[in-house]
TORDO-867797 format. One line per 4 residues: for each residue z negated, x negated, y of C-alpha. Coordinates in steps of 0.25 Angstrom, whole numbers. Example, Ala and Ser with C-alpha at 12.3 -4.5 7.8 and 13.67 -1.06 7.14 Angstrom:
-31,-49,-18 ~ -29,-55,-4
//
This chain:
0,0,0 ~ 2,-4,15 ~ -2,-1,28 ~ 6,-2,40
-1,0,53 ~ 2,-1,69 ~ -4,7,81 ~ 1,21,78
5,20,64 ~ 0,18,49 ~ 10,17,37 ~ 7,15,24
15,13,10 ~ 10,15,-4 ~ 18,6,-13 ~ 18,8,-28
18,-5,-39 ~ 30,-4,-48 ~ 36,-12,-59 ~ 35,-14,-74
20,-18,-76 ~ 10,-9,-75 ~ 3,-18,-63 ~ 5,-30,-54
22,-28,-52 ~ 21,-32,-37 ~ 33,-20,-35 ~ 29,-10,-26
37,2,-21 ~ 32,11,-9 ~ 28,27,-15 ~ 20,31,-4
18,30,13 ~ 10,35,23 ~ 14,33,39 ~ 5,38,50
10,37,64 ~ 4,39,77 ~ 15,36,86 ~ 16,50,91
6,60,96 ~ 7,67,83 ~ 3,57,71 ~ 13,56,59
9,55,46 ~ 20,54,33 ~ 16,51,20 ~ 24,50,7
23,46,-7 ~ 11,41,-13 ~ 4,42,1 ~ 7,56,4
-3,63,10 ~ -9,76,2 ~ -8,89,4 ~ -20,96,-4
-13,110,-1 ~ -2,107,-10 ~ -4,104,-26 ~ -9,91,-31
-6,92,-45 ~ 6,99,-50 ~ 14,101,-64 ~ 25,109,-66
29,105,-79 ~ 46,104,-77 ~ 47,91,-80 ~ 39,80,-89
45,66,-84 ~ 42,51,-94 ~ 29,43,-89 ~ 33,33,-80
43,41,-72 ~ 33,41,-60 ~ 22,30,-58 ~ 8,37,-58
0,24,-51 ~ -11,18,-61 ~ -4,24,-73 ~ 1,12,-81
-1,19,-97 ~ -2,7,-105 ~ 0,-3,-94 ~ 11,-9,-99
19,-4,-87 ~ 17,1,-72 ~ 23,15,-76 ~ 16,20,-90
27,27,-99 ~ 14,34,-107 ~ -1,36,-107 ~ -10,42,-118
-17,53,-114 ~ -30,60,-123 ~ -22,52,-134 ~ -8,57,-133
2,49,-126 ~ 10,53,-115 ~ 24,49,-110 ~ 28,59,-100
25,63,-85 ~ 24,78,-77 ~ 26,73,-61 ~ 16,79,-54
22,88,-43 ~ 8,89,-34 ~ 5,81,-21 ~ -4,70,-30
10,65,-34 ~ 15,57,-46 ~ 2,50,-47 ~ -4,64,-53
8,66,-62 ~ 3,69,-77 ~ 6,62,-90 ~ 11,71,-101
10,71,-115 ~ 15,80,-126 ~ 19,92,-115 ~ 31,98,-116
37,106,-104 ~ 43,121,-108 ~ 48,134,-103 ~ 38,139,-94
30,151,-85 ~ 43,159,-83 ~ 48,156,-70 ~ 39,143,-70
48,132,-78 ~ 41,124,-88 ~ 26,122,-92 ~ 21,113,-100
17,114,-115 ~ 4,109,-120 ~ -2,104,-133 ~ -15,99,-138
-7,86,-138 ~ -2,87,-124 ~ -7,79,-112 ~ -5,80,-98
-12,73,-87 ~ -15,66,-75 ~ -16,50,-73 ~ -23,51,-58
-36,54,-56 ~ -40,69,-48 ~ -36,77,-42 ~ -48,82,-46
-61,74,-39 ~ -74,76,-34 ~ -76,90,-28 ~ -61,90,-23
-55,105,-24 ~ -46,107,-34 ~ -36,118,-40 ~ -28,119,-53
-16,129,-55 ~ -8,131,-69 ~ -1,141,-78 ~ -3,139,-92
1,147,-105 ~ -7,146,-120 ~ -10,154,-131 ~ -20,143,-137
-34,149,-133 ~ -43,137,-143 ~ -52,128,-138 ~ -52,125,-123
-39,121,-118 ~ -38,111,-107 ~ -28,116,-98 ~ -33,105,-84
-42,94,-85 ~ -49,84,-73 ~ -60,75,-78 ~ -64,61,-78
-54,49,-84 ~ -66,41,-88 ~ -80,41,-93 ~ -89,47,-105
-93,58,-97 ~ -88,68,-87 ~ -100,68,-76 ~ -90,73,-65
-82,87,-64 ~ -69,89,-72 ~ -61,101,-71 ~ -56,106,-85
-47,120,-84 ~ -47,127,-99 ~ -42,137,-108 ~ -55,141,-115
-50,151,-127 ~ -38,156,-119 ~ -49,156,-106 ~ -48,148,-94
-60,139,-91 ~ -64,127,-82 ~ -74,117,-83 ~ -78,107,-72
-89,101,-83 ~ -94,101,-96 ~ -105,110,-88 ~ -97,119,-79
-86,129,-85 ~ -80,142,-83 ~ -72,151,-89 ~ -62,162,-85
-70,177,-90 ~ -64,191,-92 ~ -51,187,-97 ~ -46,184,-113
-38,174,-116 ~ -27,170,-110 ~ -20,161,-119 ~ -10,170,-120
3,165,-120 ~ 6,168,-106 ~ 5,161,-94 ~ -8,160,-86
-12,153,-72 ~ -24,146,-68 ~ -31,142,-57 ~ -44,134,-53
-48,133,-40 ~ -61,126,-34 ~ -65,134,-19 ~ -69,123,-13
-74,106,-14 ~ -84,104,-25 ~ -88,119,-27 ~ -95,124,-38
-88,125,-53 ~ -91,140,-52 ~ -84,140,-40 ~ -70,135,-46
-61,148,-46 ~ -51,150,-57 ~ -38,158,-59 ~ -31,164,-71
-18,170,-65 ~ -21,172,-51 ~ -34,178,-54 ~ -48,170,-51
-54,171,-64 ~ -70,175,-68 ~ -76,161,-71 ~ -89,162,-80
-95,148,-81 ~ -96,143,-97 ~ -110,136,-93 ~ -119,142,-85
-131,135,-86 ~ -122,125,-80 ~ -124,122,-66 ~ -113,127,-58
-110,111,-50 ~ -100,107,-39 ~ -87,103,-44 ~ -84,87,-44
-72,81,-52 ~ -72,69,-58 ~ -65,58,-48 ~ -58,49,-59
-53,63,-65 ~ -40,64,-71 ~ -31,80,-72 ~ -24,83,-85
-18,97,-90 ~ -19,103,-104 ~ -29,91,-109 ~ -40,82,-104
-28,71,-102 ~ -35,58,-95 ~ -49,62,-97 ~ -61,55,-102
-64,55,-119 ~ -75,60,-112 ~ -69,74,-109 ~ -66,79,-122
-81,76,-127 ~ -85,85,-115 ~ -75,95,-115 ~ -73,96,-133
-70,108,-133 ~ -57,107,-124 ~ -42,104,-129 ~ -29,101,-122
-21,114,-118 ~ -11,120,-127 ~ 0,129,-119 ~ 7,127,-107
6,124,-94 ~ 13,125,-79 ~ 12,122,-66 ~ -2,115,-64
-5,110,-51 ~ -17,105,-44 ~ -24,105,-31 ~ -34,101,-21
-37,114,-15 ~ -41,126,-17 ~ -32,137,-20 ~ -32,150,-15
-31,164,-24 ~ -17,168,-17 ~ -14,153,-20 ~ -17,156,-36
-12,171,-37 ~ 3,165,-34 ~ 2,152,-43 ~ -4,161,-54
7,173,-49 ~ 22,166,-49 ~ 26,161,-60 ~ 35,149,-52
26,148,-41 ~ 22,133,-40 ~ 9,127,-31 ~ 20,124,-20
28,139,-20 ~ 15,146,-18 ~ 19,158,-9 ~ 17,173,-8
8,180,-6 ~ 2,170,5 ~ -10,161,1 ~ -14,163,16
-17,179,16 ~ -18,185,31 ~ -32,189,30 ~ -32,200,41
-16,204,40 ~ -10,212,52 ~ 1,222,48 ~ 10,222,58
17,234,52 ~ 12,248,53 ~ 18,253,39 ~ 30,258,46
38,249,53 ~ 37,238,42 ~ 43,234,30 ~ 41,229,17
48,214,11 ~ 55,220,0 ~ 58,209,-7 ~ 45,202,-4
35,199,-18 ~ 21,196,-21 ~ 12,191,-31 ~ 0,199,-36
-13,192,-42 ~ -8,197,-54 ~ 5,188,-53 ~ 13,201,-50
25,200,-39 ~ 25,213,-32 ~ 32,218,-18 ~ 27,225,-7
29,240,-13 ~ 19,237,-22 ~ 9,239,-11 ~ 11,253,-10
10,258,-26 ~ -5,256,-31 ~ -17,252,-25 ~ -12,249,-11
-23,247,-2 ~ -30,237,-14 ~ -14,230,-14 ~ -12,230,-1
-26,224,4 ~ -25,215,-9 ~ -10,210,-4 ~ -7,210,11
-16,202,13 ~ -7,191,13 ~ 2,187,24 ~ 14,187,14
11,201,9 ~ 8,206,21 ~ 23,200,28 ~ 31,206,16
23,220,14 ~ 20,224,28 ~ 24,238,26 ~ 17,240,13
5,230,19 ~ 2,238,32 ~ -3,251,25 ~ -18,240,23
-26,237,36 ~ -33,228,28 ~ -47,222,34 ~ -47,207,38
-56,200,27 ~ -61,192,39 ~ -74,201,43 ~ -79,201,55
-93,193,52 ~ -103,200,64 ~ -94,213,67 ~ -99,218,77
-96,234,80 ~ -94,239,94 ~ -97,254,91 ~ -110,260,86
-106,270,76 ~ -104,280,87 ~ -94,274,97 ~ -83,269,87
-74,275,77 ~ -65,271,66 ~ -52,272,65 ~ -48,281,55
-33,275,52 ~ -40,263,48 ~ -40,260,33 ~ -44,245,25
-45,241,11 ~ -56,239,4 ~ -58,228,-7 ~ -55,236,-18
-43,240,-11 ~ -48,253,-8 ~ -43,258,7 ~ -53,264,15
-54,271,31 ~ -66,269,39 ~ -72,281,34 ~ -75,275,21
-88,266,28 ~ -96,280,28 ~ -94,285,16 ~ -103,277,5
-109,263,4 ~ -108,263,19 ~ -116,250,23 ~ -110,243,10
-96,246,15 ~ -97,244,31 ~ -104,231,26 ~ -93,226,16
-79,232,27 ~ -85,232,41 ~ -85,217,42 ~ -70,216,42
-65,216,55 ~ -53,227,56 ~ -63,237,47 ~ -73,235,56
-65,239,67 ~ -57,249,64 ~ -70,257,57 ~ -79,253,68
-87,267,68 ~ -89,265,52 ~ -93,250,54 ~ -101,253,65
-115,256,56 ~ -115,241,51 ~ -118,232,64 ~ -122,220,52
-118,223,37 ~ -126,219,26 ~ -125,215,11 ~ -121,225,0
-133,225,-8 ~ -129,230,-23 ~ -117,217,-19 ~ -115,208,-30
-107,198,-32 ~ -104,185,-41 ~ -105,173,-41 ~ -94,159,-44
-104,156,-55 ~ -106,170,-59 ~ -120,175,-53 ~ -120,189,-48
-126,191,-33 ~ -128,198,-23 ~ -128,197,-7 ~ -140,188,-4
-136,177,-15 ~ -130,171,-2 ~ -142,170,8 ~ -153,165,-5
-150,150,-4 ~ -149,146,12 ~ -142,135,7 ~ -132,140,-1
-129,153,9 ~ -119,147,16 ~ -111,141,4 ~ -115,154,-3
-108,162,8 ~ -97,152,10 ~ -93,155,-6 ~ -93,169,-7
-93,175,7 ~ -81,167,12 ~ -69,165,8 ~ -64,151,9
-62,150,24 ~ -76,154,24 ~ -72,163,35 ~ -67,176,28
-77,183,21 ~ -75,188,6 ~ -75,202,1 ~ -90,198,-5
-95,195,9 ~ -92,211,11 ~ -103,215,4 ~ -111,203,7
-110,204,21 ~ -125,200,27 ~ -127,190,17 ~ -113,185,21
-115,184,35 ~ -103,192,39 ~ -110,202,49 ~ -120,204,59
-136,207,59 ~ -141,220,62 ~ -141,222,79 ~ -152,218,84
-148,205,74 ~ -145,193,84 ~ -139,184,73 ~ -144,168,72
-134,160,76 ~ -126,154,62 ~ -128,141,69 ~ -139,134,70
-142,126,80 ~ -145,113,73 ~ -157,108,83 ~ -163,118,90
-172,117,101 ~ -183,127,105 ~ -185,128,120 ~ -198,133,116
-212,128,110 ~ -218,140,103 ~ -226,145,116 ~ -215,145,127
-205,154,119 ~ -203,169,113 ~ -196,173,102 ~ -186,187,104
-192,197,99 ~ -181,206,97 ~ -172,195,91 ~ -169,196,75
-161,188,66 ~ -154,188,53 ~ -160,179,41 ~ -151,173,30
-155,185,21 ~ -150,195,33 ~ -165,200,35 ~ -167,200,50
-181,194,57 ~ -185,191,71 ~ -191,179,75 ~ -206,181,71
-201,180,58 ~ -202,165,58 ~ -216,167,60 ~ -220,175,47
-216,166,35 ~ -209,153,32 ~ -210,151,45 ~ -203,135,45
-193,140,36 ~ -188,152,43 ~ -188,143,57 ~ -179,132,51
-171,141,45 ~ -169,150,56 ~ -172,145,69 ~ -161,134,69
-152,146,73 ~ -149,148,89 ~ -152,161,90 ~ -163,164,80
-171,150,89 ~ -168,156,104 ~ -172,170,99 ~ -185,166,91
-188,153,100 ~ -205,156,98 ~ -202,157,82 ~ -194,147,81
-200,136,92 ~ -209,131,81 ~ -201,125,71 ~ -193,114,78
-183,112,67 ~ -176,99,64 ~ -162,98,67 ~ -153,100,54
-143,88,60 ~ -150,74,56 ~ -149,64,63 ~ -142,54,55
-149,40,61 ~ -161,43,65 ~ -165,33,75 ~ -181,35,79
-187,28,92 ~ -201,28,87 ~ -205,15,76 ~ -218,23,70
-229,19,80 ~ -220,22,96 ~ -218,36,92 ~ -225,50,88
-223,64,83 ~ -223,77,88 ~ -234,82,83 ~ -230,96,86
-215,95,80 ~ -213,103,66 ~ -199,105,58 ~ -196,111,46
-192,106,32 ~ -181,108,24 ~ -190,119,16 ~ -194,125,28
-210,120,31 ~ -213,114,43 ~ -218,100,45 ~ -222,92,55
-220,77,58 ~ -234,73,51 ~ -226,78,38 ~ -217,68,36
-229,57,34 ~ -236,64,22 ~ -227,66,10 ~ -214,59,6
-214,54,19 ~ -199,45,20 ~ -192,59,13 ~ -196,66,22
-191,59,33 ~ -177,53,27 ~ -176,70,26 ~ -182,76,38
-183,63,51 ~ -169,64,53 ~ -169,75,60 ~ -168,72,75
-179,83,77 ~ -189,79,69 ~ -188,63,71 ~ -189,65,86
-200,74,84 ~ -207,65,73 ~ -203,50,77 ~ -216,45,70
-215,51,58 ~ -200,50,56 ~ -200,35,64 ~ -204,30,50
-191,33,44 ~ -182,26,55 ~ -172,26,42 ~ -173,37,33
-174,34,16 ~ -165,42,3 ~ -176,50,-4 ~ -175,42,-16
-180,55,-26 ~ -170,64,-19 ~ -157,68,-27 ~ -147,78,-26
-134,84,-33 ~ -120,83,-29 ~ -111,91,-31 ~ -106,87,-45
-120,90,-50 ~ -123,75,-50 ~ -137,70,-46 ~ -139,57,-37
-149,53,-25 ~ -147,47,-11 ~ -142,33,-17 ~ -128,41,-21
-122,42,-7 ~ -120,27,-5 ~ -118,22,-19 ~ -102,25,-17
-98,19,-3 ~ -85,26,-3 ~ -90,40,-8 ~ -103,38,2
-99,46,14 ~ -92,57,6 ~ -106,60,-2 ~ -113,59,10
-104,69,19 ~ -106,77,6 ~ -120,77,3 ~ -127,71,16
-122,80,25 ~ -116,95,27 ~ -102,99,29 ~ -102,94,44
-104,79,41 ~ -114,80,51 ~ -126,89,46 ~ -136,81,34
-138,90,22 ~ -153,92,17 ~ -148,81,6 ~ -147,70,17
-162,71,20 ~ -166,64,7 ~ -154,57,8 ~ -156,50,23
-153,36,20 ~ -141,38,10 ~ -133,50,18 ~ -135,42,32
-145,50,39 ~ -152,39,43 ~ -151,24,52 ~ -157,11,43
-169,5,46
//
């Protein structure tokens, strides 16, 4: 590789070895560039070949399966076989050798093309080409490592046909290349007896309920799908033919972990292909595929539902066709037509989540108002099918968090012309709000928007909604609950609400959130509520001292669990609690300045080098200063000299608050100590202490920016405390 660089421009050249040994030819060709240039206002980047920058949106992996070529017709870098040559011709693989190639037509290139054994390629999906045929002798995988690594997202996407339903056939496979055990995450996708089933370790598996077998002969598509980085197994979505499937986990005494491949992982298809001896001690009771295969593809993303319901719908589509309907629906269409002066595309189709084509007239036959509020929401749809669309004035999805409603019950009305779908496709009026279940229903409809508005008299009743309580719903792992799951752990609510209240714009609320609407967030307290502010000012100051200041008497306040209080409720129980809990809030601190004057809490942003100006014997405490503790007592300076005296200040003197307020106590720690009996879990279930920051200098800041501190980079998590020294929270002495 070289480097080129002057004042406004950088240019570098991947060059590739070639020749007849299989190292040290001294012949090199260039395969790759990459050229920035800043000589305009607007900086110019080009890239090509083995330096092509990635596109994560498109496909990493991808195998059609038209065309087998002879090892050695494309270099794979680092894949010498024998090493007899620079290029290897064949390469045993679970013991069955292997002389041909499948090219690799994903962004990764042709250093993730696969080496085949004992496939052959026949007639495929009709419309589809040719698949590929497996045996129990057949082998095809991948040389590279990944793409699977850490907890990188990942989704996998093939068709596949059998009749074979013994055993558990291995239809994908990433794990470790080395090594007499798997302690990392691998990812093995199966055909459990004629069942799709995934494992992610020998502890974690699901598998696919409420559906026989479907080694049937006929052509089946699956998808797996994980939401987002490192989430939790139970969290991995799957898909048999466009539709997500019920997962059941197959060890649920099992902890449910984060996901976290193996990083010297190697993918193969219809077998364990590069893997460790290892693998088929652990997994004994998997075998290599028997039927075929097409169109497998791998990426780095997440894919969406209307992304999966056209892969698994058209027989030709490929990962880079991917059209109607449009994965981007218009989430609060506007009709532009009035069912009169519009027309239908006559000639335009699309695909149901069934896999069914179907034009606009089929809108108007059976079920209409579920098909329609089902369909035109996307923009596709909508464009070809405006006559047969504009019948729905469908509600946005996006509600209204705090609606507000400008008439009493008395000075509004409804317009009786308005009509909106509900969710099981039902079409209702206004007129439906009073009929029966009238608080569950206002609370579930009256926080979208164009409902609210055009039914104002109906929505008027409900200022704030509230939680349906006979609401149950499940969880990813399989638990059944109900609205104030979400509100039980303070520290889980806001993952907790993130998962399940929110789609993944964490914006738009889901259909769930309707009937969980307090415990959601999405709508106002009673009048005369005066909400807390949702952010809290980090340091707050009192301009008070207990005696110069009153509390409003008339100001109340929501709590997590939706109860409402006023302020002489921090006086009745818990009292250091319930301050440093609540009174960090703007709003709830300026109303209740008397209740919340006594607890002068620390500020939740660290100083990071505590510098104190005091050596032990020049400075002093204030005597009068308390703050409260993680759990929620209050302590004064005196505290930290009586029990585990340095933990106590590596975890609580690096607040600017309580240093300046305790320099003598905390003037003792002028650098801050690891707990050295503190350990903690990461995210692949692995136990380690403080030391494990440090002990890999290239991986250091990536575990500290993911453990040490919150999603801001800024903010220490309650982990850092007790590790001050190793996370960097505190100057050397």
């Amino acid at each position: 590789m070289t480097v080129g660089i002057t004042d406004d421009q950088i240019h570098v050249k991947h060059y590739n070895e070639i020749g007849d040994k299989w190292k040290f030819n001294n012949q090199y060709e260039e395969d790759g560039s990459l050229h920035i240039s800043k000589s305009s206002e607007e900086i110019s980047i080009e890239s090509s070949g083995e330096l092509e920058l990635l596109d994560d949106s498109v496909a990493l992996i991808r195998f059609d399966f038209e065309e087998i070529t002879p090892l050695g017709t494309r270099q794979v870098l680092g894949f010498h076989g024998d090493k007899t040559a620079l290029m290897a011709n064949s390469i045993d693989i679970d013991e069955v050798t292997c002389t041909d190639g499948l090219e690799n037509l994903g962004s990764f290139g042709k250093q993730y093309d696969a080496q085949i054994g004992n496939v052959q390629l026949v007639e495929g999906r009709p419309g589809g080409g040719r698949s590929a045929k497996f045996t129990g002798d057949s082998r095809l995988a991948i040389f590279a490592m990944g793409p699977l690594s850490g907890g990188q997202v990942v989704s996998v996407s093939l068709w596949f046909k059998t009749s074979h339903t013994e055993k558990d056939m291995v239809l994908v496979y990433s794990g470790q290349r080395w090594g007499p055990s798997q302690k990392k995450d691998q990812l093995a996708i199966t055909l459990r007896n004629g069942i799709p089933t995934f494992h992610i370790s020998r502890d974690q598996a699901y598998t696919v309920t409420g559906i026989s077998s479907i080694a049937d002969m006929s052509w089946h598509h699956l998808a797996l799908t994980m939401p987002k980085q490192s989430c939790l197994s139970s969290e991995i979505q799957l898909y048999i033919d466009g539709y997500r499937a019920s997962l059941e986990t197959m060890m649920p005494s099992s902890p449910d972990n984060h996901v976290f491949f193996s990083t010297q992982g190697r993918m193969s298809f219809g077998g364990f292909g590069y893997s460790s001896k290892a693998t088929s001690k652990i997994y004994k009771d998997m075998v290599p595929y028997m039927g075929e295969l097409d169109e497998v593809t791998v990426w780095s993303r997440t894919l969406s539902i209307e992304e999966i319901i056209i892969l698994a719908s058209l027989n030709t589509a490929s990962p880079e066709s991917i059209s109607s309907p449009s994965s981007n629906p218009t989430k609060s269409p506007v009709i532009v037509c009035d069912g009169n002066n519009c027309t239908d595309d006559e000639t335009f189709t699309f695909p149901l989540n069934n896999g069914k084509v179907k034009n606009c007239a089929w809108f108007g036959k059976n079920n209409t108002g579920r098909r329609k509020s089902k369909y035109c929401v996307y923009e596709e749809i909508k464009s070809a099918c405006q006559k047969s669309c504009s019948a729905i004035s469908s509600p946005s999805p996006s509600p209204t968090k705090s609606p507000k409603f400008l008439c009493d019950g008395n000075n509004c009305t409804d317009d009786e012309t308005f009509t909106f779908p509900l969710n099981n496709g039902k079409v209702k009026s206004c007129a439906w709000f009073g009929k029966n279940n009238t608080g569950r229903r206002k609370s579930k409809y009256c926080v979208y928007e164009e409902i609210k508005s055009a039914c104002q008299k109906s929505c008027s009743a409900i200022v704030s909604c509230q939680d349906d309580p006979d609401f149950t719903f499940s969880l990813s792992n399989g638990n059944t609950q109900n609205c104030s799951w979400f509100n039980k752990n303070e520290e889980k609510a806001t993952e907790r609400k993130d998962g399940y209240c929110y789609e993944d714009d964490r914006s738009t609320p889901t259909v769930l959130a309707g009937s969980c609407a307090r415990s959601c967030g999405l709508c106002t307290s009673p009048e005369p509520i005066s909400q807390s502010s949702p952010s809290p000012t980090k340091s707050p100051k009192f301009l008070c001292d207990g005696n110069n200041c009153t509390d409003d008497e008339t100001f109340t306040f929501p709590l997590n669990n939706g109860k409402v209080k006023n302020c002489a409720w921090f006086g009745k129980n818990n009292t250091g609690r319930r301050k440093s809990k609540y009174c960090v809030y703007e709003e709830i601190k300026s109303a209740c300045q008397k209740s919340c004057s006594a607890i002068s809490s620390p500020s939740p942003s660290p100083t990071k080098s505590p510098k104190f100006l005091c050596d032990g014997n020049n400075c002093t405490d204030d005597e009068t200063f308390t703050f409260p503790l993680n759990n929620g007592k209050v302590k004064s300076c005196a505290w930290f000299g009586k029990n585990n005296t340095g933990r106590r200040k590596s975890k609580y003197c690096v607040y600017e608050e309580i240093k300046s307020a305790c320099q003598k106590s905390c003037s003792a720690i002028v650098s801050c100590q690891d707990d050295p009996d503190f350990t903690f879990s990461l995210s692949n279930g692995n136990t380690q202490n403080c030391s494990w920051f440090n002990k890999n200098e290239e991986k250091a800041t990536e575990r500290k920016d993911g453990y040490c501190y919150e999603d801001d980079r800024s903010t220490p998590t309650v982990l850092a405390g007790s590790c001050a020294r190793s996370c960097g929270l505190c100057t050397d002495d």
